[in-house]
KOLFI-478953 format. One record per residue: x, y negated, z negated of N, C-alpha, C, O in turn; residue in three letters. Coordinates in nm, 3 decimals, padded with zeros to 5 digits. Layout:
// KOLFI-478953
REC       n_u       n_v       n_w      ca_u      ca_v      ca_w       c_u       c_v       c_w       o_u       o_v       o_w   lomar
REC         X         Y         Z         X         Y         Z         X         Y         Z         X         Y         Z     ALA
...
This chain:
// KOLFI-478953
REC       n_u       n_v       n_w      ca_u      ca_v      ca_w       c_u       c_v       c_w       o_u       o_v       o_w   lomar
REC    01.347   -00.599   -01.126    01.246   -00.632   -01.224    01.233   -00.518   -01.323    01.201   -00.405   -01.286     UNK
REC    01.261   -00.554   -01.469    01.214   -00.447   -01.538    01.078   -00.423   -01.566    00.994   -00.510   -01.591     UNK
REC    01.060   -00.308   -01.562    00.899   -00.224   -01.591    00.874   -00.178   -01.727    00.941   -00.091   -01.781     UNK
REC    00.772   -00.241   -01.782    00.762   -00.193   -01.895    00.670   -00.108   -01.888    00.555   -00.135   -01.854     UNK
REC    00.733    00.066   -01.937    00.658    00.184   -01.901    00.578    00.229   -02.019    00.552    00.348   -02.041     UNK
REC    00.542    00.134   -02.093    00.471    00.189   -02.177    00.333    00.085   -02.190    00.244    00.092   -02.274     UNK
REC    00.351   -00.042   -02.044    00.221   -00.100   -02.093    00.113    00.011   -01.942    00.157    00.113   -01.890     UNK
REC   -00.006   -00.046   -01.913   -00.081    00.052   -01.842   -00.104   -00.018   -01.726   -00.107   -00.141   -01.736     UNK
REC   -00.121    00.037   -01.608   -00.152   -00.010   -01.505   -00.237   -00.166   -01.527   -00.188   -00.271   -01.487     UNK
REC   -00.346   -00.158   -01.585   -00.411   -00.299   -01.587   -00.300   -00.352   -01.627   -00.228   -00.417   -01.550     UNK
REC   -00.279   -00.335   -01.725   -00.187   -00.433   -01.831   -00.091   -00.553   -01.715   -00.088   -00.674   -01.696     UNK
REC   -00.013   -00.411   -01.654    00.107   -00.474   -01.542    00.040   -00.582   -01.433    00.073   -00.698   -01.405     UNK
REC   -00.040   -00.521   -01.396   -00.132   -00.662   -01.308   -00.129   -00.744   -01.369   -00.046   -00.823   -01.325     UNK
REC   -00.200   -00.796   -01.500   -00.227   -00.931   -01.549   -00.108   -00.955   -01.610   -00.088   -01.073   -01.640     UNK
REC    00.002   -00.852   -01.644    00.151   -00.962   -01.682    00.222   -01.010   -01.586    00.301   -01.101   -01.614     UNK
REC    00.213   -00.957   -01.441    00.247   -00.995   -01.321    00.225   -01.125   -01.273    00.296   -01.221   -01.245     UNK
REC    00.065   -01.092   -01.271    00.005   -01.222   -01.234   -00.057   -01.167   -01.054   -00.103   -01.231   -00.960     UNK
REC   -00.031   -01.034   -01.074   -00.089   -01.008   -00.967   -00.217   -00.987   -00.936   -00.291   -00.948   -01.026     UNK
REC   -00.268   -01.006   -00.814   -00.437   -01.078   -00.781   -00.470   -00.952   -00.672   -00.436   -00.975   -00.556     UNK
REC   -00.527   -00.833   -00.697   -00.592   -00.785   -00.582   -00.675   -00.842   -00.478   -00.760   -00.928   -00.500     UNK
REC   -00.652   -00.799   -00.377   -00.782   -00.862   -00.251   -00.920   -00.745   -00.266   -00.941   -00.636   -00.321     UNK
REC   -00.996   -00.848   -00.179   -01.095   -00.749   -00.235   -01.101   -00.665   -00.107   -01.073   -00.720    00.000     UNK
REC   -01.140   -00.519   -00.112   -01.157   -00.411   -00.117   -01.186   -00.419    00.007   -01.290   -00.482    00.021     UNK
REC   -01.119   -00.366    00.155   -01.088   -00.399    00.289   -01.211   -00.293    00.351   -01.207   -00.188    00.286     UNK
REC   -01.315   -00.289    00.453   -01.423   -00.261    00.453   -01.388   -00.218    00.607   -01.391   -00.310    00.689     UNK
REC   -01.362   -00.112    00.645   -01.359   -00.093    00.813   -01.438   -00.079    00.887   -01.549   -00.028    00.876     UNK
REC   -01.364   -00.145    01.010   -01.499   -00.175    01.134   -01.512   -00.021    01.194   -01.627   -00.005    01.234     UNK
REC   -01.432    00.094    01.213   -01.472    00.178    01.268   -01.576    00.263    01.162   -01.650    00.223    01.073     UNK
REC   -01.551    00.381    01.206   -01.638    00.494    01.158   -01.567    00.589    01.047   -01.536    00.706    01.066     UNK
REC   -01.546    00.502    00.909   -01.495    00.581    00.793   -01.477    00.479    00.683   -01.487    00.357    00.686     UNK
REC   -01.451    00.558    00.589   -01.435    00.508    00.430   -01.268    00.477    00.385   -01.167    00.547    00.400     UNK
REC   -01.297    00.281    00.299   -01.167    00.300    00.288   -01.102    00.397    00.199   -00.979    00.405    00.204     UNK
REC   -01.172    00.477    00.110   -01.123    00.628    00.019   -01.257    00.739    00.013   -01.379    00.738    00.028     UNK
REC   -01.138    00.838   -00.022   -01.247    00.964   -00.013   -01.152    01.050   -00.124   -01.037    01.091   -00.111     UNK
REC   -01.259    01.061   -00.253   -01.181    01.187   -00.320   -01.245    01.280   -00.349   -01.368    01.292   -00.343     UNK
REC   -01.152    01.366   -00.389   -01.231    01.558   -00.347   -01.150    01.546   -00.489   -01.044    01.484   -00.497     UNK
REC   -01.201    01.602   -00.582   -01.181    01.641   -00.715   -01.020    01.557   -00.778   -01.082    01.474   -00.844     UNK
REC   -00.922    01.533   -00.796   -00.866    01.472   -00.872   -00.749    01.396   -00.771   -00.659    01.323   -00.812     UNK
REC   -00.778    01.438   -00.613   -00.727    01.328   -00.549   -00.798    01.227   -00.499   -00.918    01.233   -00.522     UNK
REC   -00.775    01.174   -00.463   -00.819    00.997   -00.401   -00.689    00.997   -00.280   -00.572    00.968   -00.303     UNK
REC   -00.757    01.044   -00.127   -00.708    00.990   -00.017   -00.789    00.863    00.020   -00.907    00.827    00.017     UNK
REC   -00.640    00.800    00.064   -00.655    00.667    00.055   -00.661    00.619    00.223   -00.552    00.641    00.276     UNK
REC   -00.757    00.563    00.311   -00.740    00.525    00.428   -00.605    00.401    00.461   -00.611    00.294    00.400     UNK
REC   -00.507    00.423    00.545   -00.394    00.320    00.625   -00.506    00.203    00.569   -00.628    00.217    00.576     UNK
REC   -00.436    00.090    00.514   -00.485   -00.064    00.491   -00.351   -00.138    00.583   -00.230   -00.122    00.571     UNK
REC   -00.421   -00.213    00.664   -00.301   -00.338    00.736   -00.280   -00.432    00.631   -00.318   -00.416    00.516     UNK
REC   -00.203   -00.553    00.686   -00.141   -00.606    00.550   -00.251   -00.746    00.643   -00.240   -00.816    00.743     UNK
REC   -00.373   -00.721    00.507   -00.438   -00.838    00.558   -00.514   -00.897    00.421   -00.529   -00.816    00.329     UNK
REC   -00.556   -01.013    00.407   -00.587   -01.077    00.292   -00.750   -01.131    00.321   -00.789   -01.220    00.398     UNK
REC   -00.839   -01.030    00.218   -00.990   -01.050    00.221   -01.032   -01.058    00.360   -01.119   -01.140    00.391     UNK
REC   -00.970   -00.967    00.460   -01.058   -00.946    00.606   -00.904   -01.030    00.680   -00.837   -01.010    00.781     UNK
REC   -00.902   -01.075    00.628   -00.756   -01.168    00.750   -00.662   -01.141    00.734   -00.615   -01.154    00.621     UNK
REC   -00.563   -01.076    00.867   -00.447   -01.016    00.910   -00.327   -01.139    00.883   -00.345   -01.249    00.935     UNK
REC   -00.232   -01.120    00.818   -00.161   -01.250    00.743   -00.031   -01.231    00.807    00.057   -01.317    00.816     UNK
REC   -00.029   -01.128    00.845    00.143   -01.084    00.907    00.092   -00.994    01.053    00.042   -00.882    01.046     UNK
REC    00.110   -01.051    01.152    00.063   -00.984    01.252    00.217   -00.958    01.375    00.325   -00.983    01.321     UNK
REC    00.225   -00.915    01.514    00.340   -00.885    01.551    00.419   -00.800    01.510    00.405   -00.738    01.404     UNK
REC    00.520   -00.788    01.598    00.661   -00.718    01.571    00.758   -00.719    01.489    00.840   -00.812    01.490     UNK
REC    00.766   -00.623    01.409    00.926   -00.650    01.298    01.035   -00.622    01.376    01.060   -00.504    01.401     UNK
REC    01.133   -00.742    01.433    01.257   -00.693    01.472    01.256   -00.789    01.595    01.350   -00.831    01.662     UNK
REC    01.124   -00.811    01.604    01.116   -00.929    01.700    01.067   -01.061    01.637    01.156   -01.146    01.628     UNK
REC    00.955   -01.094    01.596    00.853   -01.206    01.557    00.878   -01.265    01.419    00.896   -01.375    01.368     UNK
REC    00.868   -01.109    01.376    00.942   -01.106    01.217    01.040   -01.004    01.150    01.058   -00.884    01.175     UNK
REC    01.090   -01.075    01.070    01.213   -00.996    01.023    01.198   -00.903    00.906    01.082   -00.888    00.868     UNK
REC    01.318   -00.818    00.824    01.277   -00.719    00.793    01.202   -00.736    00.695    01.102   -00.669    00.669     UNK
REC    01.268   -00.873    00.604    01.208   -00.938    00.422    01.069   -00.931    00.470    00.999   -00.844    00.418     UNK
REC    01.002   -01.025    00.584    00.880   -01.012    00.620    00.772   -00.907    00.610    00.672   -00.909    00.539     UNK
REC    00.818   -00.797    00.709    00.793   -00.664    00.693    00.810   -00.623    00.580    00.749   -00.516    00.584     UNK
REC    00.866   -00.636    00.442    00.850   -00.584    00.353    00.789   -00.690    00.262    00.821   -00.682    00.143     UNK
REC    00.714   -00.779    00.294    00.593   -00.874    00.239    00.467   -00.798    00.275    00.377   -00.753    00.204     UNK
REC    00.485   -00.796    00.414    00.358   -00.714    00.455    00.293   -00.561    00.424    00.175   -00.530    00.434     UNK
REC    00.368   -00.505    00.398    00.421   -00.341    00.345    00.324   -00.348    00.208    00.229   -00.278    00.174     UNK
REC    00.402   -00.485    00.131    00.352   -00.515    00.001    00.233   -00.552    00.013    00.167   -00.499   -00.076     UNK
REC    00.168   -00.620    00.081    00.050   -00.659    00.110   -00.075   -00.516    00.130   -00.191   -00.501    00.091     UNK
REC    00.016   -00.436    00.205   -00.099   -00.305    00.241   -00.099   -00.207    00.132   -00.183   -00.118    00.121     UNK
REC    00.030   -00.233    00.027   -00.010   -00.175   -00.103   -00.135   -00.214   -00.211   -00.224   -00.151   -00.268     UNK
REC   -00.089   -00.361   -00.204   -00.207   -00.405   -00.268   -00.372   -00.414   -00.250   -00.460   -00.440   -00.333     UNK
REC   -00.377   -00.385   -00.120   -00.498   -00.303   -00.019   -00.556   -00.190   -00.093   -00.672   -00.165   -00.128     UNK
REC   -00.444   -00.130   -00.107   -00.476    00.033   -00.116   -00.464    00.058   -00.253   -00.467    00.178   -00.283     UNK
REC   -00.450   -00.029   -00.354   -00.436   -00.033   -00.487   -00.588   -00.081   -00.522   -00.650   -00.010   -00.601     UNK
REC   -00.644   -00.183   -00.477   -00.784   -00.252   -00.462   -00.852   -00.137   -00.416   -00.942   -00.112   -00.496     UNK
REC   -00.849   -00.021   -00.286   -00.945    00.069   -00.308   -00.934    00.196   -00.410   -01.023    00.272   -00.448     UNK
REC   -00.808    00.193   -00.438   -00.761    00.316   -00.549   -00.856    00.247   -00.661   -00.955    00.312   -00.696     UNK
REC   -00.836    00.125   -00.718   -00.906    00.092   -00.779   -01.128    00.132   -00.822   -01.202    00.165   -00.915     UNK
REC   -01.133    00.093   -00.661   -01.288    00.116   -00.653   -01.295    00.276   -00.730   -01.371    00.314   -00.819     UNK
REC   -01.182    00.352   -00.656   -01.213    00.540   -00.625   -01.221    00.521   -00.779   -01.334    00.545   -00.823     UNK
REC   -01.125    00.481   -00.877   -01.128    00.527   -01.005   -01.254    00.443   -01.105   -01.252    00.435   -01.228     UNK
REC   -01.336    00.398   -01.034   -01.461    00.323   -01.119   -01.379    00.244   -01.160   -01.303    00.311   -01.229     UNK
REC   -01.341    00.126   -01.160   -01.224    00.011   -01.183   -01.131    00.057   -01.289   -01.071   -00.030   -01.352     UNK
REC   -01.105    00.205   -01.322   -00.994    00.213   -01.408   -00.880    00.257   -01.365   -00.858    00.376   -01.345     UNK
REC   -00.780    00.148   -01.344   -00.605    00.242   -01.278   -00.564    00.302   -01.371   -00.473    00.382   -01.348     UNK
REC   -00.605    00.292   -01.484   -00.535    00.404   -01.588   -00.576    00.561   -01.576   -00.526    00.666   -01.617     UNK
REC   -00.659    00.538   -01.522   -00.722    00.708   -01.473   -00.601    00.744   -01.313   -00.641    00.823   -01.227     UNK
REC   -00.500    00.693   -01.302   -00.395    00.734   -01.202   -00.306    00.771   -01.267   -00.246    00.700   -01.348     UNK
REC   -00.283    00.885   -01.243   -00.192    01.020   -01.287   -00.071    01.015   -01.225    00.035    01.029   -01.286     UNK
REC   -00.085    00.986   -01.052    00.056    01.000   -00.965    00.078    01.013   -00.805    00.028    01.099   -00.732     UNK
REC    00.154    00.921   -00.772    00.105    00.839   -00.615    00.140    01.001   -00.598    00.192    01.054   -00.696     UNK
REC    00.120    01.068   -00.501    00.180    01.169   -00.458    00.261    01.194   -00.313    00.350    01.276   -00.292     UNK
REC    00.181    01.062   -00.181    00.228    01.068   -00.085    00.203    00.933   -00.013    00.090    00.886    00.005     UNK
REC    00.288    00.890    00.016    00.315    00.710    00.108    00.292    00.749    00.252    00.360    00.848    00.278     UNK
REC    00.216    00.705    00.360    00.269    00.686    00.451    00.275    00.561    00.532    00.170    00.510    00.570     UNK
REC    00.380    00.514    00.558    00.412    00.358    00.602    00.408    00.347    00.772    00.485    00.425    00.828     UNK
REC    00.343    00.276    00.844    00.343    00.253    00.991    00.422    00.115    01.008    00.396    00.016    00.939     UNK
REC    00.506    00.118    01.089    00.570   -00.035    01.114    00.553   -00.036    01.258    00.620    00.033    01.334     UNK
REC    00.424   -00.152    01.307    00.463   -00.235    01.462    00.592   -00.297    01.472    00.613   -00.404    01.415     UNK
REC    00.683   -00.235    01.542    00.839   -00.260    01.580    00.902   -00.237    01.690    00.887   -00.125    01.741     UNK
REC    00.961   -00.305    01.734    01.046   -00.291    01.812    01.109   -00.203    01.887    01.179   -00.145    01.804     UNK
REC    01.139   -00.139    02.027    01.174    00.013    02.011    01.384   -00.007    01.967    01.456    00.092    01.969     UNK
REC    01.413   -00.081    01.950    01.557   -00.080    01.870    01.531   -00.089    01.728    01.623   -00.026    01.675     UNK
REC    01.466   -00.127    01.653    01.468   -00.161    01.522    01.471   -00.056    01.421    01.375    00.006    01.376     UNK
REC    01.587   -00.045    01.395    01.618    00.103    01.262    01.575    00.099    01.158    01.549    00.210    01.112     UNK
REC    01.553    00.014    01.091    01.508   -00.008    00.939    01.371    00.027    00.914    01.324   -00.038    00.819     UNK
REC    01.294    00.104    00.966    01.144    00.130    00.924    01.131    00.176    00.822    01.020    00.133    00.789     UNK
REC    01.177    00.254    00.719    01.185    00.289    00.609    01.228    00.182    00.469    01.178    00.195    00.358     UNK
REC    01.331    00.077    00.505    01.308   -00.015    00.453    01.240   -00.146    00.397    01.259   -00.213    00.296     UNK
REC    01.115   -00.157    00.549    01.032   -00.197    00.557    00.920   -00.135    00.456    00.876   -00.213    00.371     UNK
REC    00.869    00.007    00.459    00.813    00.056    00.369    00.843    00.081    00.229    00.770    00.130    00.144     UNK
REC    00.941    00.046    00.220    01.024   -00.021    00.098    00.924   -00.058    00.000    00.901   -00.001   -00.107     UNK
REC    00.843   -00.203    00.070    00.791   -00.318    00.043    00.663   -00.247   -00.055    00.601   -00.272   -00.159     UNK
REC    00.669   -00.148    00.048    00.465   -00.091   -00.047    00.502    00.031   -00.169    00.412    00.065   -00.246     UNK
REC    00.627    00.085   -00.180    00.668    00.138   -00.222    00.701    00.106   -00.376    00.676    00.159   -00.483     UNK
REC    00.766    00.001   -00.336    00.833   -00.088   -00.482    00.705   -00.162   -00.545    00.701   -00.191   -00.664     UNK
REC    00.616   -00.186   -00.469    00.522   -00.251   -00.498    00.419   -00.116   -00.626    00.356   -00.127   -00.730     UNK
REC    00.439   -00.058   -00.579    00.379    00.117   -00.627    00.467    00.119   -00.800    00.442    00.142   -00.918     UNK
REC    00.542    00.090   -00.739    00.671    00.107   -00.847    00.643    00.009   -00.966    00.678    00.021   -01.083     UNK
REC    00.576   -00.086   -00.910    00.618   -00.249   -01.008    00.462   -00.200   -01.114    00.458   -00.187   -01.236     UNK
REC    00.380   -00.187   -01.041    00.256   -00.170   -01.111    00.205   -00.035   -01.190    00.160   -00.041   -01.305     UNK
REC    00.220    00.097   -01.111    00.209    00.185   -01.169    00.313    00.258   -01.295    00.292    00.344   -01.380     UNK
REC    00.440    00.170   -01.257    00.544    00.249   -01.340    00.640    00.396   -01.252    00.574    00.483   -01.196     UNK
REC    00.761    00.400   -01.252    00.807    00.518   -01.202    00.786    00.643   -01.209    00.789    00.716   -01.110     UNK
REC    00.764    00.683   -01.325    00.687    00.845   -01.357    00.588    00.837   -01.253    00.605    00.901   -01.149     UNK
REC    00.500    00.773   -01.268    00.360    00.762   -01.167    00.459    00.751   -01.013    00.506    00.842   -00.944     UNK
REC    00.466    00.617   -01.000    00.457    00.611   -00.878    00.607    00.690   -00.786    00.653    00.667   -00.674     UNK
REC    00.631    00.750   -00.852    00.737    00.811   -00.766    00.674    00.911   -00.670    00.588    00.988   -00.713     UNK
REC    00.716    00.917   -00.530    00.624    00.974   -00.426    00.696    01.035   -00.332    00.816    01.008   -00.320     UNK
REC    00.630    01.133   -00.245    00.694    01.185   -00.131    00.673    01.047    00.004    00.595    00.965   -00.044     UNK
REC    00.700    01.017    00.095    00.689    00.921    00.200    00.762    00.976    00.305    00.859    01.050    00.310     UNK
REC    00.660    00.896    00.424    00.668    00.934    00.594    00.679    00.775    00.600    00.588    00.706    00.553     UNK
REC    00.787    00.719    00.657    00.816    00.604    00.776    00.814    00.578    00.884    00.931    00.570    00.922     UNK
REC    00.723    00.551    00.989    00.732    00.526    01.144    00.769    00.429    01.223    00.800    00.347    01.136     UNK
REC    00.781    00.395    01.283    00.774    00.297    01.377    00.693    00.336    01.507    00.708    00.430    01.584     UNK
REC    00.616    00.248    01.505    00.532    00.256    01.614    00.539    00.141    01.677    00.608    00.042    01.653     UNK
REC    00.401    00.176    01.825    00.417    00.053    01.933    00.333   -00.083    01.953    00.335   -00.183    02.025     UNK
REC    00.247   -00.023    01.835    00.101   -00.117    01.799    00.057   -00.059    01.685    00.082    00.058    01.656     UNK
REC   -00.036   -00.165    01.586   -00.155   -00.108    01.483   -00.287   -00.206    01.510   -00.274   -00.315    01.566     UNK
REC   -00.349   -00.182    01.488   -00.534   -00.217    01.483   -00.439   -00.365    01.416   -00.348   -00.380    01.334     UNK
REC   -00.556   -00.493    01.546   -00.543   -00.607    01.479   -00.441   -00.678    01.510   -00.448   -00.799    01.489     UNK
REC   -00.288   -00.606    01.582   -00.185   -00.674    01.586   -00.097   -00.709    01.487   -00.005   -00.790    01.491     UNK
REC   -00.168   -00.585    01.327   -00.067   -00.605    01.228    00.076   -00.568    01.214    00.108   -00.467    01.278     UNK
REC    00.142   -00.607    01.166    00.291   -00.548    01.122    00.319   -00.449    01.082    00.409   -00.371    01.112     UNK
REC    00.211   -00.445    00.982    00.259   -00.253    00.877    00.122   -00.221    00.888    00.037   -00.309    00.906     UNK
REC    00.094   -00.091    00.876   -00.010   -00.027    00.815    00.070    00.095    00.701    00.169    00.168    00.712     UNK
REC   -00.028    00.070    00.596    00.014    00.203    00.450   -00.108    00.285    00.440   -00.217    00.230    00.422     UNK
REC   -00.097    00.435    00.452   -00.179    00.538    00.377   -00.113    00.576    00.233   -00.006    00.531    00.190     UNK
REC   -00.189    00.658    00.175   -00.154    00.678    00.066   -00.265    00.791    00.044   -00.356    00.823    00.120     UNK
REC   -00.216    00.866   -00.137   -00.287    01.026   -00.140   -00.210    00.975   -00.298   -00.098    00.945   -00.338     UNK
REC   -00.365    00.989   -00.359   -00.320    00.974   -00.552   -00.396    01.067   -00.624   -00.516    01.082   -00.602     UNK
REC   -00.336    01.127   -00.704   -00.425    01.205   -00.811   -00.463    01.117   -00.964   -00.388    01.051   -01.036     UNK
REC   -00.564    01.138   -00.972   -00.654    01.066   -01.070   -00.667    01.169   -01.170   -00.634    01.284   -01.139     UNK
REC   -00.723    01.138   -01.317   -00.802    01.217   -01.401   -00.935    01.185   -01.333   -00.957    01.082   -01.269     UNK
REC   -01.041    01.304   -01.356   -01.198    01.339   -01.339   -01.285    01.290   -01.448   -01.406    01.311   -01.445     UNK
């Protein structure tokens, strides 16, 4: 998909046609963001739609990798909806993803976990533009996430003040 790097974060949403969920509210004891002067840490979002887990299970078992990288995409758009809140609804006040981290419930054979995080990655890519969203990233595979989801994504963005 080409990116046109000169329209602005809003812009790319509504030429997309892409629809944020709204703003994922956790049951434990924390905030889905917290920023300390021009970052915005972003709390792990599962890949779930307005409270409901849409991709749940194993990648490598239940579901496959395209899947896992639906879901990936899904916990971007999570974490784009609270990046959103952090910046008073302006994504143009995002300067530059700085750090991904992708969790994949998988399989203990399944190699591709990084591909899987692919999904939230490119997704980073499609909306913010590459200058921006180009990032450092951690890929796991793990044995479970909260909920029985597929992926969980953190994330760490610097904003203007």
């Amino acid at each position: 998909m080409d990116i046109n790097t000169e329209a602005s974060a809003e812009q790319r949403l509504i030429s997309m046609g892409i629809e944020l969920p709204n703003v994922p509210r956790p049951i434990p004891s924390f905030v889905p963001w917290k920023r300390h002067n021009d970052l915005v840490y972003l709390a792990a979002q599962n890949c779930v739609w307005n409270g409901a887990v849409v991709y749940a299970g194993k990648v490598g078992h239940a579901i496959d990798l395209e899947t896992g990288q639906k879901a990936a995409r899904l916990c971007a758009l999570n974490l784009v909806a609270a990046l959103r809140e952090a910046v008073d609804g302006n994504l143009d006040r995002v300067m530059s993803c700085l750090r991904v981290g992708g969790f994949v419930n998988c399989t203990p054979d399944f190699t591709s976990v990084p591909h899987v995080v692919n999904g939230a990655s490119d997704c980073f890519h499609q909306i913010f533009g590459p200058a921006i969203a180009a990032h450092a990233r951690t890929a796991i595979g793990v044995n479970q996430l909260p909920q029985g989801a597929a992926v969980a994504v953190d994330a760490v963005f610097a904003v203007t003040i």
